[in-house]
C-alpha positions, 0 to 999 in steps of 0.5 A: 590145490583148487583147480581152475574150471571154466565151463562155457555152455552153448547159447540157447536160440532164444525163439521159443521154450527150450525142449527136454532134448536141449537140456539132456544134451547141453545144459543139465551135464555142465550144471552136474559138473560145475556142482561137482566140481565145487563141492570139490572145492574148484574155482568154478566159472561157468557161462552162457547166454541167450542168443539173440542173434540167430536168424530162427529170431528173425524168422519167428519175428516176421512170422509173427509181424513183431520185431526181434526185440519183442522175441527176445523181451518174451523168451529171455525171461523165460529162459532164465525162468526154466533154468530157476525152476531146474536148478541150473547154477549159472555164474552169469546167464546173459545174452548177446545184445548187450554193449558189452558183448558188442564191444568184444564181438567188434574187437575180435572182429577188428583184430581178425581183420588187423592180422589178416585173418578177415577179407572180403569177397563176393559169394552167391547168396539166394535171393527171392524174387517172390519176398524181394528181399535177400534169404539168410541161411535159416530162411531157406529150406530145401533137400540135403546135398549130403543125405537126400533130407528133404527138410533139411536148413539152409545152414544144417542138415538136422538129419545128417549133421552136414554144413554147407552153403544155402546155395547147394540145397536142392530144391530150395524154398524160402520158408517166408512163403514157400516160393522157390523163385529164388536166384543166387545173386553175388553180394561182398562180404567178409569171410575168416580164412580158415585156411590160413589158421588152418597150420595153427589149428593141426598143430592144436589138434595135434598137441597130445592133450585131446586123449580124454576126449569123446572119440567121436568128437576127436576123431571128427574134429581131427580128419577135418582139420587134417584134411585141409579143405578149410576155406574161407567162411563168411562171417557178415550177411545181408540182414538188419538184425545182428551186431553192427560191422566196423568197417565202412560201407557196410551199413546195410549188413551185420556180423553172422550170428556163427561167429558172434555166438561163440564169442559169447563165452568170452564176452559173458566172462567179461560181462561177470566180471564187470558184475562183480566189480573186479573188471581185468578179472575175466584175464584169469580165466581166459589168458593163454597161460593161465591155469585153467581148464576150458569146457564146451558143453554143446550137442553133437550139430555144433562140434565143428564150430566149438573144436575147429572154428571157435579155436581158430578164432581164438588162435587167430586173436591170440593171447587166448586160451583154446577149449581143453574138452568139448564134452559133445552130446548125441540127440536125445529123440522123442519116439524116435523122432528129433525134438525141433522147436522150430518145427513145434516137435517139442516137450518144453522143460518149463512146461513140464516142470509146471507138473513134475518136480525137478529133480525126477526130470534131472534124473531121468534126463541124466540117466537116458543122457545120449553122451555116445548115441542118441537115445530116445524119449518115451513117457513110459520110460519116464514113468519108468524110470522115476518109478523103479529106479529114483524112488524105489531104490533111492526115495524108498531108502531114505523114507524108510530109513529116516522114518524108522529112526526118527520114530524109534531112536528118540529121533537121534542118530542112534549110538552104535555098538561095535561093527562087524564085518558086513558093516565095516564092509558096507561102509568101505563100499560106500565110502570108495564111491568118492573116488569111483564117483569122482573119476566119472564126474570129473570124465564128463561120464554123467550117466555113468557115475549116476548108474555107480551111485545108483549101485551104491545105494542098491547095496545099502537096501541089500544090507537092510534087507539082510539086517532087518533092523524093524525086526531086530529092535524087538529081540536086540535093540542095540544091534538095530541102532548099529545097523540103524546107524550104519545106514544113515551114514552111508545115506549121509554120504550117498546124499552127497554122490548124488547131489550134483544130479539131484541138488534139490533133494539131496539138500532134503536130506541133508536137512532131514539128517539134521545138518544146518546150511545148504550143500551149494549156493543159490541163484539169483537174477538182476536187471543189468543197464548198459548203452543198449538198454537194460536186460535180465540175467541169472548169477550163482551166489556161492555165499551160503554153500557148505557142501563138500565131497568128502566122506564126513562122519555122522555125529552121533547123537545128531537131532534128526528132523521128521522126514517126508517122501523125496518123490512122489509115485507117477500114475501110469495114466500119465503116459496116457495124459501127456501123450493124448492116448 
């Protein structure tokens, strides 16, 4: 029986290109899963958007002296471009200042504050007296209280993780000018009582359903909730760019993007199925009890708002599901320092893929995927890797192989003789990747299943090399066409193990074992108008896709087309070109 998947990816800042450590930590491991599951034949729902709202918007708007809107009509596109480039199948890629994902912002809001989950109170909030204006979190920057980082946001430590208040920075400077001459000045607000969803949140947490996941993400989670220092978090700040407050005397302030932001997964869900022209079909994946299961594919900085106050936002609506995984990735570094658009250390994705393809880049970034620690970008690792492990184990297999029988077996897949015992057992080794395979992809283990189809096809140049069919076709052609045979089918089906890393190269070779249609589906973008103007978004149109996860037979006799090379070999110069040394 299909299952139901919804996999809500992490809403991108749109105030910049997105680097190589956003997509190995948040948004090449759902595209993996969702094309696995597919293939499995799962309902597949997988959402996400550009986030508007953020304050680095409103930061990089007044460096710049434009204004937020013209941030978003330059990145959002771009956005949306990298993720055609790398093949990311969104169902619906969308972003927060849409109608729709106000109403749902503003219902949520209204219906937290109905049930008393929502007050107001004053806070202390830094004001500049140099910039006379009032300082969001991200406007301030200054020493960590928690580890001494003296970088650190106003937010977020990027160093250590820690979250705090703007007003316990030490040292605090306001990224506008550089001024400290700052004061921390009371303002009303209204705040979540965290405290108050704190028993429904323990109870969560607690429900025996969490053993698949990640320990560290679990255990986080777990101690904080159980530690029940939840307080009020405010959720509206004095700022003019942002979702309107529905609640008189507020005009001057706006919902604080922490708690629009995650909204987004229910509002992109709404938006999709507006889209579809099926309106109440959003229910049958975001009611409590539906069956479905819900994943948060984010990095390791957002665990506490995606396992303690997302849910509590949920709990708190009510009639809602909670997420049954948040597949939380550590950072991936460059040289051993933190990738940061906004500080400009950076590798942008949509600039690299403008000189590489984009399946070496999926698979490098799947292979060094920081899924249980950080893990650290280096060219030479990238050449590495794409050179001795991508294609010469599994671009090499496939050129050689397809070669020699495109040019040896009258271009056919050639009729085998009877199997002997290496090849029964090749075959076998093989074909129980299916269900090794499968148990990684379906754990969120994505390095893991690319490293055992990896083994896998190791194991098929193994056999090559102890058949030597180039050489055997001289002295017993009919025992060449059976190992011949014996290796395309195992390519035949490898090429599906490796799909969801590698879509767009796999569907090469599927191509160029003469197979007709596409193994998934393919992505389209379209203008959306609402009542707050028009605005691009991406969509998954499965129509065309024919890809399946099971071990399928080789027609024998199958006209095969001419292959080329799946990758091309990466100069060493290129570590010096990409690195200026």
């Amino acid at each position: 029986m299909a299952e139901n998947i919804l996999v809500c990816v992490a809403w991108p800042y749109v105030n910049g290109l997105q680097h190589i450590g956003h997509i190995a930590g948040a948004y090449l491991p759902p595209d993996i899963f969702a094309r696995y599951h597919r293939l499995r034949g799962n309902n597949v729902l997988m959402v996400s958007g550009s986030d508007t709202h953020g304050t680095p918007i409103t930061v990089r708007a007044d460096q710049e002296k434009v204004t937020p809107t013209e941030i978003v009509e330059r990145f959002h596109p771009l956005m949306i471009q990298s993720y055609l480039k790398l093949g990311l199948t969104f169902d619906l890629f969308t972003h927060t200042d849409t109608a729709n994902h106000w109403a749902v912002t503003q219902d949520m809001f209204l219906t937290h504050l109905h049930k008393g989950y929502i007050y107001r109170d004053t806070q202390k909030q830094i004001y500049s007296l140099t910039d006379q204006r009032w300082l969001p979190d991200r406007y301030v920057e200054g020493t960590c209280p928690v580890c001494g980082y003296t970088e650190a946001r106003g937010d977020q430590c990027d160093n250590c993780g820690s979250t705090y208040d703007a007003t316990e920075l030490q040292n605090p400077r306001s990224k506008i000018s550089g001024s400290t001459d700052l004061e921390a000045r009371d303002t009303e607000h209204f705040f979540l009582d965290l405290a108050q969803l704190n028993p429904a949140l323990e109870a969560w947490i607690n429900d025996g359903r969490k053993a698949h996941w990640r320990a560290s993400v679990f255990n986080f989670s777990k101690a904080q909730i159980e530690s029940h220092e939840l307080r009020g978090r405010p959720i509206t700040r004095d700022i003019d760019w942002g979702v309107t407050i529905p609640a008189p005397g507020f005009d001057d302030k706006r919902i604080y993007v922490w708690y629009d932001a995650v909204i987004g997964y229910l509002s992109a869900t709404k938006e999709w199925a507006q889209i579809s022209g099926q309106p109440e079909a959003w229910r049958a994946w975001w009611d409590a009890d539906a069956d479905v299961r819900i994943y948060n594919f984010i990095g390791k900085d957002n665990i506490p708002f995606h396992t303690i106050i997302w849910p509590a936002m949920l709990l708190g609506y009510g009639g809602l599901g909670t997420p049954y995984d948040v597949p939380a990735n550590e950072y991936l570094t460059m040289s051993g320092s933190k990738f940061s658009k906004s500080r400009g250390r950076v590798i942008a994705i949509l600039d690299v893929l403008e000189r590489y393809d984009p399946d070496p880049w999926r698979y490098v970034l799947t292979a060094m995927a920081p899924e249980t620690n950080d893990s650290d970008f280096t060219w030479e690792e990238f050449v590495a890797k794409v050179n001795n492990e991508l294609l010469a184990n599994w671009g090499n297999l496939v050129n050689r192989m397809l070669g020699f029988a495109y040019k040896r077996f009258e271009q056919r897949v050639p009729a085998p003789a009877a199997l002997d015992a290496n090849d029964e057992a090749l075959l076998a080794t093989v074909r129980g990747g299916f269900e090794s395979v499968s148990h990684l992809y379906a754990a969120c283990k994505f390095k893991a299943a690319l490293a055992e189809t990896q083994r896998l096809s190791q194991e098929v140049n193994r056999y090559l090399n102890d058949k030597e069919p180039w050489k055997a076709i001289k002295t017993d052609a009919q025992g060449a066409a059976t190992s011949v045979y014996v290796a395309l089918q195992a390519i035949d089906w490898l090429k599906t193990l490796y799909s969801p890393v590698l879509p767009h190269t796999s569907q090469l070779v599927h191509e160029y074992l003469g197979y007709d249609g596409q193994l998934f589906g393919r992505q389209v973008t379209e203008t959306i108008t609402d009542a707050r103007g028009a605005h691009q978004v991406l969509r998954y149109d499965a129509s065309a896709a024919s890809g399946r996860w099971e071990p399928g037979s080789l027609p024998v006799g199958q006209p095969l087309r001419e292959p080329a090379p799946l990758y091309k070999k990466l100069d060493e110069s290129v570590v010096a070109s990409e690195t200026g040394m």
